[in-house]
C-alpha positions in Angstrom: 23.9 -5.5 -40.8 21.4 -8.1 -39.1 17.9 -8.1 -38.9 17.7 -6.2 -35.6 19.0 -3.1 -37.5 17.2 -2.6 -40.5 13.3 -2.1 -39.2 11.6 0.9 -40.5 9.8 3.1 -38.7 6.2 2.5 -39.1 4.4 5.4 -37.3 0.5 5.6 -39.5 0.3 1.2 -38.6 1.9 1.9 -35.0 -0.5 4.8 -34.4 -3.6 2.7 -35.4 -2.5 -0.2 -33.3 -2.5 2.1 -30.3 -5.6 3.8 -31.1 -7.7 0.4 -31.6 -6.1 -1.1 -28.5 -6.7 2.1 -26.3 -10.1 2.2 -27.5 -11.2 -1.5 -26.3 -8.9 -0.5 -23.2 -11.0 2.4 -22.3 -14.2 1.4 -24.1 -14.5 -1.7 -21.4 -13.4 0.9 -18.6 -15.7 3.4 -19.4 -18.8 0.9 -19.7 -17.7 -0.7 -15.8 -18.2 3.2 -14.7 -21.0 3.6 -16.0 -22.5 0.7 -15.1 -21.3 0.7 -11.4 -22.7 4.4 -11.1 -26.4 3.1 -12.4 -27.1 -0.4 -12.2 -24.5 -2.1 -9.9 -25.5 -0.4 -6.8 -28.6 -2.1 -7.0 -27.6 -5.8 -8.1 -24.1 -6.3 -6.5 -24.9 -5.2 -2.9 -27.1 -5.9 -0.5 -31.0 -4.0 -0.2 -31.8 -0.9 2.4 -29.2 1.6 1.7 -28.7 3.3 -1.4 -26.2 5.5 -0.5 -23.6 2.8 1.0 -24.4 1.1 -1.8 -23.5 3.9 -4.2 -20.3 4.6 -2.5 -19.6 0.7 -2.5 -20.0 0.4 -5.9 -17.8 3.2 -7.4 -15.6 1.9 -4.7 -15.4 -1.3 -7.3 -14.4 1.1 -10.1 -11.6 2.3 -8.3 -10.1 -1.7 -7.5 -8.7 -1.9 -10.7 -6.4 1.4 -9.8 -5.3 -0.5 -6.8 -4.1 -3.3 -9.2 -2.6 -1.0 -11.8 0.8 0.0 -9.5 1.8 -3.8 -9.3 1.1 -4.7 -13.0 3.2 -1.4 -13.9 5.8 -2.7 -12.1 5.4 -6.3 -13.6 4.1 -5.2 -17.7 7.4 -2.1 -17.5 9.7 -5.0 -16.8 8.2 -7.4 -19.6 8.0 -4.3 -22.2 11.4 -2.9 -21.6 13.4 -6.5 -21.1 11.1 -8.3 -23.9 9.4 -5.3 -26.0 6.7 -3.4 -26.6 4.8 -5.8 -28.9 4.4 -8.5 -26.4 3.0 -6.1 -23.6 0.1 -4.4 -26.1 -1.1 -8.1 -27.2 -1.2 -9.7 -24.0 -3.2 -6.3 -22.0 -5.2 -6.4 -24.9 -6.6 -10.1 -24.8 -6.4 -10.0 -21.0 -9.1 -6.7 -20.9 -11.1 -8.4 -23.3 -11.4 -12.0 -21.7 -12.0 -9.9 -17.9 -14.7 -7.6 -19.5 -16.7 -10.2 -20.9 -16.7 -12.5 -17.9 -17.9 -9.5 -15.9 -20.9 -9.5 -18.2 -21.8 -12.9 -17.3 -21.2 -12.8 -13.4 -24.4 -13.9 -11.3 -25.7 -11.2 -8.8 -26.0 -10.5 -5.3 -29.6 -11.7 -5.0 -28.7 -14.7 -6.8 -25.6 -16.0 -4.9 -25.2 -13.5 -2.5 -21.8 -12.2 -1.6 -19.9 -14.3 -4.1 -21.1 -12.0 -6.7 -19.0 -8.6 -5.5 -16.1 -11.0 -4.4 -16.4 -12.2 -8.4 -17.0 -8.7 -9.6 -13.9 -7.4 -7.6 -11.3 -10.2 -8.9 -12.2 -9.4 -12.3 -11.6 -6.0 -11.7 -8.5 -6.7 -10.8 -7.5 -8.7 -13.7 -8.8 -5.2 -16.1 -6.1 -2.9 -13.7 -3.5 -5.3 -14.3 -4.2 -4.8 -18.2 -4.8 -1.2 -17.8 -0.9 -1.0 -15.7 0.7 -1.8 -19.4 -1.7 -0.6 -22.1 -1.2 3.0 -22.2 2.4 2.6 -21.5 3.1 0.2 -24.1 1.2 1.7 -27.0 2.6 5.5 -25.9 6.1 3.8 -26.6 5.3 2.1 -29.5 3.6 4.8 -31.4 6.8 7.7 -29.5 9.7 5.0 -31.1 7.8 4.7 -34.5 7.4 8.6 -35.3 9.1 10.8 -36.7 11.3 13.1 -34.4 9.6 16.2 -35.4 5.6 15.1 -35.2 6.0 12.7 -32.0 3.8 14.4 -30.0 1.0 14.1 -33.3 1.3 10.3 -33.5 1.8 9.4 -29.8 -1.7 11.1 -28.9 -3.3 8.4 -31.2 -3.1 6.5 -27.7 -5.2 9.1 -25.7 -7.4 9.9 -28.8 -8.2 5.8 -29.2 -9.2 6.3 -25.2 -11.8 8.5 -26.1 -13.4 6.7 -28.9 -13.3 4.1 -26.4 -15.7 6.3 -24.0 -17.6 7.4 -26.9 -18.5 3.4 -28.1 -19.5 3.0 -24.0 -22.5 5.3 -23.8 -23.6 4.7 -26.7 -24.0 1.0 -25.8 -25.7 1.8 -22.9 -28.2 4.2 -24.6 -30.1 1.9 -26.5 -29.8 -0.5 -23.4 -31.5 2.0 -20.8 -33.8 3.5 -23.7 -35.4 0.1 -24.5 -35.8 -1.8 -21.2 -37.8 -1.4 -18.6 -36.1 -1.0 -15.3 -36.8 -4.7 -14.6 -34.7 -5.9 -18.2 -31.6 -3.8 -17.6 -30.8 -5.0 -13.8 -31.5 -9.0 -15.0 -29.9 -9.0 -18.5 -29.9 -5.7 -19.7 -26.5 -4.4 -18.6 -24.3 -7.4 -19.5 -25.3 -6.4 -23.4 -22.6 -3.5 -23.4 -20.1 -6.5 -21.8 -20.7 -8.8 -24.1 -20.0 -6.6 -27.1 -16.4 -6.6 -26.1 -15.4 -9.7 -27.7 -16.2 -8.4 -30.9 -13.6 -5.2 -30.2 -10.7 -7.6 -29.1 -10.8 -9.4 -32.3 -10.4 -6.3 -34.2 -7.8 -5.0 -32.2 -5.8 -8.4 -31.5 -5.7 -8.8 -35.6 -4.1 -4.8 -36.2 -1.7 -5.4 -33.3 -0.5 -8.8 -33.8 1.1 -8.0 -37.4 2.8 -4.6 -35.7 6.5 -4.7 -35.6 8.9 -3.9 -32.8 10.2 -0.6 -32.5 13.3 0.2 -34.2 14.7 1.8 -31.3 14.1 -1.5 -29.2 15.4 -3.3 -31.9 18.6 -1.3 -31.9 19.3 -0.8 -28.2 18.5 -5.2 -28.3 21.2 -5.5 -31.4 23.8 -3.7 -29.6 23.1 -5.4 -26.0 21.9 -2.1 -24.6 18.5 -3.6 -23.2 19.3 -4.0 -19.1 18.4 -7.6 -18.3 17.1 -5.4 -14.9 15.3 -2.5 -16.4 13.7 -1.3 -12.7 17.1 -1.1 -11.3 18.4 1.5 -14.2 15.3 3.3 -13.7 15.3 3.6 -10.2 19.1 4.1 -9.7 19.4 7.1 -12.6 15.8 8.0 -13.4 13.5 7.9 -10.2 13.0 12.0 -10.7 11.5 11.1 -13.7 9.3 8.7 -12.3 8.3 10.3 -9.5 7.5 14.1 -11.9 4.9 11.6 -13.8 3.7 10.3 -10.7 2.3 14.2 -9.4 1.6 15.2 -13.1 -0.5 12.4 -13.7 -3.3 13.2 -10.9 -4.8 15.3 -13.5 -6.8 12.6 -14.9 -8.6 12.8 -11.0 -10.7 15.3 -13.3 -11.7 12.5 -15.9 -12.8 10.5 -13.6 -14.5 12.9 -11.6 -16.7 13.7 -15.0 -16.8 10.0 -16.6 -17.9 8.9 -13.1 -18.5 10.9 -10.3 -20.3 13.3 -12.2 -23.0 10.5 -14.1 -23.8 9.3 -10.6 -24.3 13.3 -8.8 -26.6 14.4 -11.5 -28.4 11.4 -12.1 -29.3 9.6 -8.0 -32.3 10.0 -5.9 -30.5 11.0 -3.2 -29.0 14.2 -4.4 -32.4 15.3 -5.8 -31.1 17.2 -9.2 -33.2 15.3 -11.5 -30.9 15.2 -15.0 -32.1 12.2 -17.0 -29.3 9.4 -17.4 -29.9 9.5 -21.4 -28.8 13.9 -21.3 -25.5 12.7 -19.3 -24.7 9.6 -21.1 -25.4 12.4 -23.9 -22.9 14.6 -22.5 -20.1 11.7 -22.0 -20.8 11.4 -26.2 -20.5 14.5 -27.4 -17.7 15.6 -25.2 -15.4 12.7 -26.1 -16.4 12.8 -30.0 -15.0 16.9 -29.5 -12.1 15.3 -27.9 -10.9 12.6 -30.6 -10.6 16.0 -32.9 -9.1 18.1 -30.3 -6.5 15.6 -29.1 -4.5 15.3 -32.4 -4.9 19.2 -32.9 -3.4 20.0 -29.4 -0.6 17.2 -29.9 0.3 19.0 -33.8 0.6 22.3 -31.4 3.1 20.7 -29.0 5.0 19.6 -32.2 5.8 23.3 -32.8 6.0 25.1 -29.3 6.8 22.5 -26.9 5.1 20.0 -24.8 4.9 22.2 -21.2 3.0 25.4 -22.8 0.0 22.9 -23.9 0.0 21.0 -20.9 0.0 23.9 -18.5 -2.5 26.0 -20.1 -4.9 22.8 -20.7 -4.3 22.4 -16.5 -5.1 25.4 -15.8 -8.0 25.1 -18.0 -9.4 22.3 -15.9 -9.1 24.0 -12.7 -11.4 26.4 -13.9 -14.0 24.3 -16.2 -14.3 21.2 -13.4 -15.6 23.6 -10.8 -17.9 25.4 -13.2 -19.5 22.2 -14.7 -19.9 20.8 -10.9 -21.4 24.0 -9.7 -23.5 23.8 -13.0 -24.8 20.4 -12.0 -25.8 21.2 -8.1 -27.8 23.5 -9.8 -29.9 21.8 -12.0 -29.4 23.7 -15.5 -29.1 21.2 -18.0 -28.0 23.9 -20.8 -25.0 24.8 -18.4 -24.4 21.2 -17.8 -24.0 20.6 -21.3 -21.9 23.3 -22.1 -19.4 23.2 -19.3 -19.1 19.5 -19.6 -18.4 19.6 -23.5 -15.6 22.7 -22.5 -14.1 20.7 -20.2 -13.8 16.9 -21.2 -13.9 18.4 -24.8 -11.3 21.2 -25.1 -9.3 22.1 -22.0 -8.8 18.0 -20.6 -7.8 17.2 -24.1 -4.8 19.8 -24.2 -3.0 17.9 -21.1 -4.4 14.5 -22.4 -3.0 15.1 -26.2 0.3 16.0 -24.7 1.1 13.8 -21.5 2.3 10.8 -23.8 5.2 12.3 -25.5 6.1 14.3 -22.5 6.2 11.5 -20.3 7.8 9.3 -22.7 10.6 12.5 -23.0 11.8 12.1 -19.7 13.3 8.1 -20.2 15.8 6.8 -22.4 14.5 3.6 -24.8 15.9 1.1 -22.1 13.7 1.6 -19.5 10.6 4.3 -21.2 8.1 1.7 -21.0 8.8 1.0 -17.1 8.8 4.6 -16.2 5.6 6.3 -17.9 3.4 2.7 -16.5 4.9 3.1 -13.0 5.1 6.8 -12.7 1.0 6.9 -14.3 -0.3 4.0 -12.5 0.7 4.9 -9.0 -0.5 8.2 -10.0 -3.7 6.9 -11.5 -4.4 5.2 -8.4 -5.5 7.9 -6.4 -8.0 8.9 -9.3 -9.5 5.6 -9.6 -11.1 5.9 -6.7 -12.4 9.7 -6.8 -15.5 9.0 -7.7 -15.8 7.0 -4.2 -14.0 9.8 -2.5 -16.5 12.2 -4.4 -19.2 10.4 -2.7 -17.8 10.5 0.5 -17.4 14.5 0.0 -20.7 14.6 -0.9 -22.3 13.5 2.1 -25.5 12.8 0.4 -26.3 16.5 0.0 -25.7 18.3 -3.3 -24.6 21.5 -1.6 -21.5 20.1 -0.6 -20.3 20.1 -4.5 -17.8 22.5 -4.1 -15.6 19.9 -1.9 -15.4 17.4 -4.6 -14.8 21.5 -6.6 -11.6 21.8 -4.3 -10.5 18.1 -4.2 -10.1 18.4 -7.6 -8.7 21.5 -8.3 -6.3 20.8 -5.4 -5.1 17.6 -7.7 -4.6 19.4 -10.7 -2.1 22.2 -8.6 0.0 19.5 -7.9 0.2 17.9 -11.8 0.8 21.9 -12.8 3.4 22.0 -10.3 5.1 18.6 -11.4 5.2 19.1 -15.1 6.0 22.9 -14.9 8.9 22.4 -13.0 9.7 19.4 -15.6 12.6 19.6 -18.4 11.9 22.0 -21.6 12.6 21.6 -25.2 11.9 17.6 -25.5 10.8 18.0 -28.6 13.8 18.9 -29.9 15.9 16.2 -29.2 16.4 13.2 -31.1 14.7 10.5 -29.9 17.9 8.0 -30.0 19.0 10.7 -27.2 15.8 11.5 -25.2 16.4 10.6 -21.8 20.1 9.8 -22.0 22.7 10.3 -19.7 25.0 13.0 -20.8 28.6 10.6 -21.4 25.7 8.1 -22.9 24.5 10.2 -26.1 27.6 10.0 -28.2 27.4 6.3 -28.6 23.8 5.7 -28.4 22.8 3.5 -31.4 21.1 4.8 -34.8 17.8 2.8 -35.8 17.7 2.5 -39.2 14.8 5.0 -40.5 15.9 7.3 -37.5 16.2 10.9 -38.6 19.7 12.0 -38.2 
């Protein structure tokens, strides 16, 4: 038997390897949205309109989405032609070297329009990461579990992306809660930046000793791995593709609270008047509920299927988004708190804990990686740039929450729509056979370690 055959399934080392990487992933994009709602509207663009400037700046945030489709396209070849190991090292140093140079970028009043140009590119270079990350470490930690608990050890992805947007505020916090106005827009802001290096190293040293699945490994030892993984996807697996495409504009309602949300309660213009420190507060306590939540919901899925969770935490958001806008056009900072913790807390987390393995359900090995980053990414797109589209809602005037209400509610009917109409039963297959062809599962190879 050759090397290629005997790897063990390693799912506790591949699950912390996706949970470190998907926290520096998300910890860097979490700290860009919150510092484009609050400090780069006033030090990337030019003086004399603060709402344009506003608008222009989340506009920044949602770049990197625009980038995200191409890398898919790109890291989902690279991942399912070379492995998964190669894609989750390489997004993970690229994140880390973007994020810091962002933190060292001159401003506008500085060199003038050079410095959005610069902030922009950068941006770009974080979506291109971003396209591979999730992808790569969902299919990692779904080849290295257990058939019966894949759901519990792929949602270490979307649990690390949590701690990530935990570690973001509470950068900022002491940043904002220290310096004076003049401190944070000079130096102040690139603190949070900077502090990324220190992440990467941790993450680059867990994931660089992480071994390739053994389902790679066995569909590579028996020439299974299609030198033109795109084509197979596209010629016998586009429905799945284009199911994770719709399902995945749910996380329009992450944005619209990690973003969107920060910059509503907290600007002059809209006159509401909630402190930055209660909503940075907020992002905190919601996503430390969440890291807990996520594994719970996932154990569920394990036991009654992937589509009950999912639907139910959709529906879920539907209801909580609307409430926790409504709460913040008001002004009640008790409501705030406790429809923002319900929603990014408990009801976001149920479709969050479960998308991984039930994306990852609807491929074979050969070309999983390429379809959950394309099918997300282009569907990711659109969210990236809700908090702009928010704005634009908005109009300036806080009465008009309950369009940004409706735009997202109207996103997550189409996610329910995609993944109730999905496949049921995943969990039960074997995961040598998830995806497969029918005339394909009888000779599809055994990993070693592979439950039988």
């Amino acid at each position: 038997m050759t090397e290629n055959t005997t790897v063990q399934r390693t799912p506790r080392k591949a699950a912390l390897a996706a949970w470190s990487g998907s926290a520096l992933e998300y910890y860097d994009l979490a700290i860009y949205g919150t510092a484009a709602a609050l400090v780069f509207p006033k030090i990337f663009f030019p003086e004399g309109n603060q709402a344009v400037a506003t608008v222009a700046s989340l506009a920044t945030f949602g770049v990197a989405y625009v980038a995200r489709p191409f890398g898919s396209v790109l890291m989902g070849h690279i991942g399912d032609r070379f492995g998964r190991k190669l894609i989750l090292v390489g997004t993970l140093l690229l994140m880390g070297v973007s994020t810091f140079l962002i933190g060292c970028l001159p401003t506008y009043g500085q060199v003038g329009m050079i410095a959005p140009i610069l902030l922009v590119v950068l941006r770009l270079l974080q979506g291109l990461s971003a396209a591979g990350e999730q992808a790569g470490a969902n299919s990692m930690s779904f080849e290295h579990a257990p058939d019966d608990r894949r759901g519990f050890f792929t949602s270490w992805t979307l649990s690390g992306t949590q701690g990530g947007q935990v570690l973001a505020p509470l950068m900022f916090l002491p940043v904002i809660a220290l310096l004076s106005e003049e401190q944070l827009q000079s130096w102040g802001w690139r603190v949070p930046f900077w502090i990324s290096a220190v992440i990467v190293l941790v993450g680059f040293l867990i994931r660089r000793s992480l071994d390739e699945t053994p389902e790679f490994h066995a569909g590579k030892a028996h020439d299974e791995a299609p030198k033109a993984p795109l084509a197979v996807l596209f010629r016998h697996h586009w429905t799945g593709v284009l199911r994770v495409f719709f399902a995945a504009f749910i996380a329009m309602v992450n944005t619209a609270f990690q973003v969107f949300a920060l910059n509503f309660a907290t600007a002059d213009e809209y006159g509401i008047g909630i402190s930055d420190t209660t909503m940075l507060w907020l992002a905190i306590v919601a996503n430390i509920i969440a890291v807990g939540t996520i594994p719970m919901w996932a154990l569920l899925s394990d036991r009654i299927g992937r589509k009950p969770v999912f639907v139910s935490g959709l529906i879920g958001s539907a209801v909580m988004v609307t409430a926790f806008l409504w709460s913040i056009s008001r002004g009640d900072v008790p409501l705030v708190l406790i429809t923002g913790i319900l929603l990014a807390g408990v009801v976001y987390s149920m479709p969050n804990a479960v998308w991984p393995a039930t994306y990852a359900e609807y491929f074979p090995t050969s070309v999983r990686l390429s379809g959950m980053a394309i099918g997300t990414q282009f569907g990711f797109a659109l969210a990236g740039f809700t908090p702009a589209i928010a704005g634009s809602l908005m109009d300036g005037n806080a009465d008009n929450w309950y369009r940004v209400a409706l735009f997202c509610v109207g996103a997550v009917a189409i996610s329910l729509i995609a993944v109730a109409t999905g496949p049921s039963g995943t969990h039960k297959i074997p995961t040598r056979e998830i995806g497969l062809l029918p005339h394909d599962r009888n000779t599809a190879p055994v990993p070693a370690g592979a439950a039988s």
